[in-house]
N, C-alpha and C positions, 0 to 999 in steps of 0.2 A: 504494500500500500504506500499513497504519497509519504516522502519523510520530509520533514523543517529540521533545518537544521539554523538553531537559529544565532549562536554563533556567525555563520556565515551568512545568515539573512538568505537563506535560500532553499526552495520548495521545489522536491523532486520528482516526477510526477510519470508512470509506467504506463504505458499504453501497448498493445500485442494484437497483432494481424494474425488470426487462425482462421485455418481453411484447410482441405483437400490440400494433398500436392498437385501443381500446378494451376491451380485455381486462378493466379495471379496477384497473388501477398507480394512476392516482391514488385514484381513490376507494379504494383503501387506504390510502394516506399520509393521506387526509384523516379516514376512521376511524381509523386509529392516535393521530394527532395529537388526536384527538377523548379518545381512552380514557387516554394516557399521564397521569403526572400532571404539574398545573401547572406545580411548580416546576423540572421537566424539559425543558421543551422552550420555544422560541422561536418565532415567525410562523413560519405556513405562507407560503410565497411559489411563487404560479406563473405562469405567462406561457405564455399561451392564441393560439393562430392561427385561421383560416378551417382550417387544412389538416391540423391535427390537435390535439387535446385538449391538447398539449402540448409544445410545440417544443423548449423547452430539459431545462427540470426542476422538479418541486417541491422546493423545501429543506428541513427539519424537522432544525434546531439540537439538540437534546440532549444531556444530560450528567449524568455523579455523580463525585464524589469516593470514591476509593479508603479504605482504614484509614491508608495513609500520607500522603496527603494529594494523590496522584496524582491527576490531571482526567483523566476519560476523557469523551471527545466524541467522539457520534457527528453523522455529518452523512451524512441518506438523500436519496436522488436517485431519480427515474424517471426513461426516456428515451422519448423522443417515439418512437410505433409504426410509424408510414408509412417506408415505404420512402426516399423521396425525402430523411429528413430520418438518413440510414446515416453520414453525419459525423458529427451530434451524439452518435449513439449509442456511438460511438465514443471520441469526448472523454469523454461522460460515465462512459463504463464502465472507464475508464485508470483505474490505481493502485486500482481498488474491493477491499476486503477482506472481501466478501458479496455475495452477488447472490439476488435471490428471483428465481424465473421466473415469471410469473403467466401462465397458463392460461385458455380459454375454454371453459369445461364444456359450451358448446351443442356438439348435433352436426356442424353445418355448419362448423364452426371449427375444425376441425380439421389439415386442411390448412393455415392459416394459422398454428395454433400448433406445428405442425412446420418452417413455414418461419422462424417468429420465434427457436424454439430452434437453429435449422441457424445461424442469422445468428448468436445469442448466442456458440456455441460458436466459430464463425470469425473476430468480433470480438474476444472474449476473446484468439482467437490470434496476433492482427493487433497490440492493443495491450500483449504480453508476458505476459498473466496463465497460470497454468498452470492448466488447466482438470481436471486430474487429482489438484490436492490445490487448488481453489478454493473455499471456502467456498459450499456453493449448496441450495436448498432450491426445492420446486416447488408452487408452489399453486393446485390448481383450480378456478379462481373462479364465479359466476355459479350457485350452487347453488338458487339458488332461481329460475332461470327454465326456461323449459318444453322437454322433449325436445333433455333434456343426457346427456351418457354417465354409465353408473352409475357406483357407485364402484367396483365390482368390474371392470365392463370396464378403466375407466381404472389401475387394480394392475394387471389382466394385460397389457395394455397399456406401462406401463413396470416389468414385475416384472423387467426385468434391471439397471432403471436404480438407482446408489448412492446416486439423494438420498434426502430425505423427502418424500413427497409429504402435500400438506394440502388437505383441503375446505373450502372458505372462500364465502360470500357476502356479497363486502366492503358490497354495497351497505345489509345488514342488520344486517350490524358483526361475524357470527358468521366465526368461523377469523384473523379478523384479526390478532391479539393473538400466537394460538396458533402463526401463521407468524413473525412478529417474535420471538419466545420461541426457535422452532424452527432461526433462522439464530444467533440469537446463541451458542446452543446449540455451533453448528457450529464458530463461529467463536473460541470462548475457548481452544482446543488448540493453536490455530496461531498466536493473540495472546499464549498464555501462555510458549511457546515461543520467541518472537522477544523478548519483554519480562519474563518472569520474572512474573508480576502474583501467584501463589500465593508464590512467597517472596520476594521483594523488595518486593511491595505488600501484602500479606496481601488476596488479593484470590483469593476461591474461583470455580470456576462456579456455585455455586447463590446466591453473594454478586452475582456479576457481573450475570445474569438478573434478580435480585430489584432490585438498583439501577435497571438501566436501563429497568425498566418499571414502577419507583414502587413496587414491591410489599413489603411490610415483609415 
């Protein structure tokens, strides 16, 4: 979960892209990383195997300063998709204070992005998070490739479910942005609450959103 350190005046804040392998986790970090702005963010770092896109994680450093002078940093993570690699995903999804679910809008994926969210939810449970006030947003990726569920099947499809669901085709750069917007979104209620950031940092949600993606 977020840590203050307050010593250094500065709030830590974890967020994790889970999905399927190849679903498109990274290639969203590396569009995001791509759009945010410069003075925002640090190297992308990732560490690539034979056995899946992504073994451990990509990292993407960022940050802004509060009115009061508070750091808020975020530090985004994916976890590796295969099955075989259900430790890492586990380490990496501990203490996270957002989670996007990334989705694989083909049809035939389907079955896979049910078992990738089956895993999400059981991992979450396994490493303490409470999945019923967790910070989580869902995003349907791969919009632009051919004989993928509509968007309408895919509402009816999770119309009971409380996240937000997002169309996105990270590979294009569209929904990207507007999923990162969409968690941070989720997540300043339950940061503002643990930390005060509206009165003790003069730090609003529509101040927090605009910081953390450069947006004047």
């Amino acid at each position: 979960m977020a840590e203050l350190d307050d010593k250094k005046n500065r709030l830590t804040v974890k967020l994790v892209y889970y999905g399927a392998a190849l679903s498109g986790k990274t290639t969203n970090l590396t569009r995001l990383h791509d759009f945010l702005a410069p003075q925002l963010k640090g190297d992308m770092m990732t560490l690539q195997t034979d056995g899946d896109r992504t073994l451990f994680f990509d990292l993407l450093p960022l940050g802004f300063t509060a009115p009061s002078g508070l750091l808020v940093k975020f530090k985004v993570f994916t976890v590796p998709g295969q099955v075989a690699h259900d430790g890492t995903r586990k380490a990496v999804l501990s203490r996270a204070d957002g989670v996007v679910f990334v989705a694989d809008s083909q049809r035939n994926q389907a079955v896979n992005n049910g078992a990738a969210f089956e895993n999400l939810i059981s991992n979450a449970n396994t490493v303490g998070l409470d999945t019923a006030t967790l910070p989580l947003v869902v995003q349907f990726n791969k919009r632009d490739m051919q004989d993928i569920l509509s968007e309408q099947e895919i509402r009816q499809r999770w119309s009971a479910a409380p996240w937000p669901l997002l169309m996105a085709s990270a590979m294009e750069g569209s929904g990207v942005v507007q999923t990162f917007v969409a968690l941070l979104d989720r997540m300043y209620g339950r940061l503002d609450d643990m930390f005060s950031l509206a009165l003790r940092h003069g730090l609003l949600r529509e101040q927090f959103i605009a910081a953390a993606t450069g947006k004047p």
